[in-house]
C-alpha positions in Angstrom: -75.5 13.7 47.7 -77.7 11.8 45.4 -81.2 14.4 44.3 -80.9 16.3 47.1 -80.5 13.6 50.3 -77.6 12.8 52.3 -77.5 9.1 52.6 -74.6 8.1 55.4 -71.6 6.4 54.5 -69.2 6.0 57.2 -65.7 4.6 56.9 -65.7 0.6 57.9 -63.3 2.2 60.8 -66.0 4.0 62.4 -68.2 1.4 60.9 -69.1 -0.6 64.3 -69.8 2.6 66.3 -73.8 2.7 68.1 -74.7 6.6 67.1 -77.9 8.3 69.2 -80.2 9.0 66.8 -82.0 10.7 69.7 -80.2 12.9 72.1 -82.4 13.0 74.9 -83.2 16.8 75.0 -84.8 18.2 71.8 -85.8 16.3 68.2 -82.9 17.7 66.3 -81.7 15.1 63.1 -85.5 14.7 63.4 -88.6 16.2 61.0 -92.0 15.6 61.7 -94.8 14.9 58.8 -98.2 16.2 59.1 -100.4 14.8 61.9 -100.1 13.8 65.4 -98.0 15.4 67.9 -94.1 14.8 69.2 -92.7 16.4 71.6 -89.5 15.7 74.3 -90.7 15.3 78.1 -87.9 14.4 80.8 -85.7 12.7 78.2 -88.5 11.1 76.2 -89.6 11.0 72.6 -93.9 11.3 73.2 -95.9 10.8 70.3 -99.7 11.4 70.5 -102.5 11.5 68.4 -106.4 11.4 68.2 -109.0 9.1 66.1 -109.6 12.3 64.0 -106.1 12.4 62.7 -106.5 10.5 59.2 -102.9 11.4 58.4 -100.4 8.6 59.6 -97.9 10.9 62.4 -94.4 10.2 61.4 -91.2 11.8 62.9 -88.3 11.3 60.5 -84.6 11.1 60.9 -83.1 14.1 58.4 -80.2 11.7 57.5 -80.7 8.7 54.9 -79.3 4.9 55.9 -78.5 2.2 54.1 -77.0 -1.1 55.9 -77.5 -0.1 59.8 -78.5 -2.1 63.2 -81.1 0.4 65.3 -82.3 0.0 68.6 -85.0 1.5 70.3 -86.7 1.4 74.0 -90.4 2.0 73.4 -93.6 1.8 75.4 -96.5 1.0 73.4 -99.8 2.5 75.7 -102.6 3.3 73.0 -102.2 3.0 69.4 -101.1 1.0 66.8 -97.1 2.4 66.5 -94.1 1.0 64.1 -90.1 1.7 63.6 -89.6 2.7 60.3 -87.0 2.0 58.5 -85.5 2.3 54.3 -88.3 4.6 54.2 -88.9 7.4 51.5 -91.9 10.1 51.5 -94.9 10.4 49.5 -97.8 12.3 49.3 -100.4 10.7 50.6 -102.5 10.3 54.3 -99.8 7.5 55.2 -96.8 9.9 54.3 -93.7 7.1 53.4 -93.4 3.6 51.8 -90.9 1.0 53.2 -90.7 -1.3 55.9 -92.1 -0.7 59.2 -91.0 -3.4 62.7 -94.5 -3.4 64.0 -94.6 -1.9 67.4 -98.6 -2.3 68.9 -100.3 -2.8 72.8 -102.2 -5.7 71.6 -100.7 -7.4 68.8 -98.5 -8.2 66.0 -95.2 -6.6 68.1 -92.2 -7.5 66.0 -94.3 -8.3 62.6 -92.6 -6.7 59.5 -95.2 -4.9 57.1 -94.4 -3.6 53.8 -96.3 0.0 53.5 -97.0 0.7 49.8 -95.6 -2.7 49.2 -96.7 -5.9 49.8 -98.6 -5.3 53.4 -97.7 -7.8 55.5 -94.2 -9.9 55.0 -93.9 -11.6 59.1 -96.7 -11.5 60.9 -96.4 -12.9 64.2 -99.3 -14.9 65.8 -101.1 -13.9 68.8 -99.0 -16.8 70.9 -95.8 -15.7 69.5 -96.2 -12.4 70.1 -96.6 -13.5 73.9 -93.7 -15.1 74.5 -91.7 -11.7 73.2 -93.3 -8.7 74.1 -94.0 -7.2 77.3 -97.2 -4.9 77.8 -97.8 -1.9 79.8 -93.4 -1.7 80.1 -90.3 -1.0 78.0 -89.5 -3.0 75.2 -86.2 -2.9 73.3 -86.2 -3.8 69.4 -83.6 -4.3 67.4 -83.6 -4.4 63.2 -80.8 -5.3 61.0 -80.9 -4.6 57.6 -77.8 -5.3 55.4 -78.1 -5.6 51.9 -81.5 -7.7 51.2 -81.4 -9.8 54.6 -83.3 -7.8 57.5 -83.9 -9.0 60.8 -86.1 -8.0 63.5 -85.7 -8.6 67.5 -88.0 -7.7 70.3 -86.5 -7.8 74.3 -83.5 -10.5 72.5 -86.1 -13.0 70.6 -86.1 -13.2 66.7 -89.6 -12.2 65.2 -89.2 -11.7 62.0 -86.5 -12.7 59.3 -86.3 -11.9 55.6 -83.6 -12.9 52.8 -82.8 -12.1 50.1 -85.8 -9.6 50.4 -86.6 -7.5 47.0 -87.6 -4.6 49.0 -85.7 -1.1 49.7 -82.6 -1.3 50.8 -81.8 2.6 51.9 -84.1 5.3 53.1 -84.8 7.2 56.9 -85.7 5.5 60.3 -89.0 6.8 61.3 -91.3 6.7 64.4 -94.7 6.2 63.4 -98.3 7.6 64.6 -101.1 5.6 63.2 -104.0 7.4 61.1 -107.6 7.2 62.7 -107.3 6.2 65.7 -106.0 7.2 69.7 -102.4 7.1 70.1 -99.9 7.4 73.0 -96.3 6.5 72.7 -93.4 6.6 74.0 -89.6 6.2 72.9 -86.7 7.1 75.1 -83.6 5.4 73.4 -83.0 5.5 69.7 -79.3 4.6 68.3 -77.8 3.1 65.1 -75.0 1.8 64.0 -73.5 1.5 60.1 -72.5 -1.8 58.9 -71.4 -0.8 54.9 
């Protein structure tokens, strides 16, 4: 217990085992931040919001992570969305710093953005972002993060890559509903797996 927060440490014998973060009935190991809306319906994580929401919706994992792999299946349908991840609260309209896997209906899917940091670190192009993500479906990403080398994978392709990164490196997975504008998303498999 370092002030207060539980970071997880499993033994390297357990070390390789996917955990659900999300158990396909209720949002327990979960807390939600001011704004937006999340809710379970038929074994799926819904987030919604409206364009009067200023605060950034987030639904954060109780538990703290430091090297992990997570994989979600999401459907982007209005909204700009992300997967947290190493992130820690604040007090502000955004609600956490840390890195967010960009997760969006239009664009940037798969870019890596540094909130309360450096902003964007990968961005993909417009082209790129093509060849990976699928609109108006599931998607699957995938992110990394051991030590300061993070990687990022939407539906198996590579989209963004950072080494030797100076950024976090522990804090909560988060599902994120963005400030200011309409939002509808969807999640329906979230798991991890430890890797220290």
């Amino acid at each position: 217990m370092i002030a207060g927060i539980c970071i997880v440490n499993i033994h390297a014998s357990s070390a390789q085992k996917w955990i659900n973060l999300f158990n396909g009935k209720d949002l327990t190991g979960w807390h939600a931040l001011p704004g937006g809306n999340w809710k379970v319906e038929k074994g799926v994580i819904a987030g919604t919001s409206t364009a009067d929401e200023k605060k950034h919706g987030l639904l954060l994992t109780d538990s703290v992570f430091g090297d992990f792999e997570v994989e979600i299946s999401y459907k982007a349908v209005k909204g700009n969305s992300g997967l947290y991840f190493r992130a820690e609260k604040v007090q502000d309209d955004v609600g956490v710093y840390g890195f967010q896997a960009e997760i969006d209906p239009e664009k940037d899917a798969g870019g890596l953005y540094e909130t309360g940091g450096r902003t964007w670190v990968v961005k993909p192009t417009p082209e790129q972002v093509k060849t990976w993500y699928k609109p108006n479906q599931w998607n699957t990403m995938k992110v990394r993060a051991v030590g300061k080398d993070i990687t990022v994978w939407v539906n198996g392709k590579e989209t963004a890559k950072l080494t030797n990164d100076p950024g976090r490196t522990a804090g909560r997975i988060g599902l994120q509903l963005h400030g200011g504008m309409d939002m509808e998303v969807y999640f329906r498999k979230v798991r991890i797996r430890n890797l220290e």
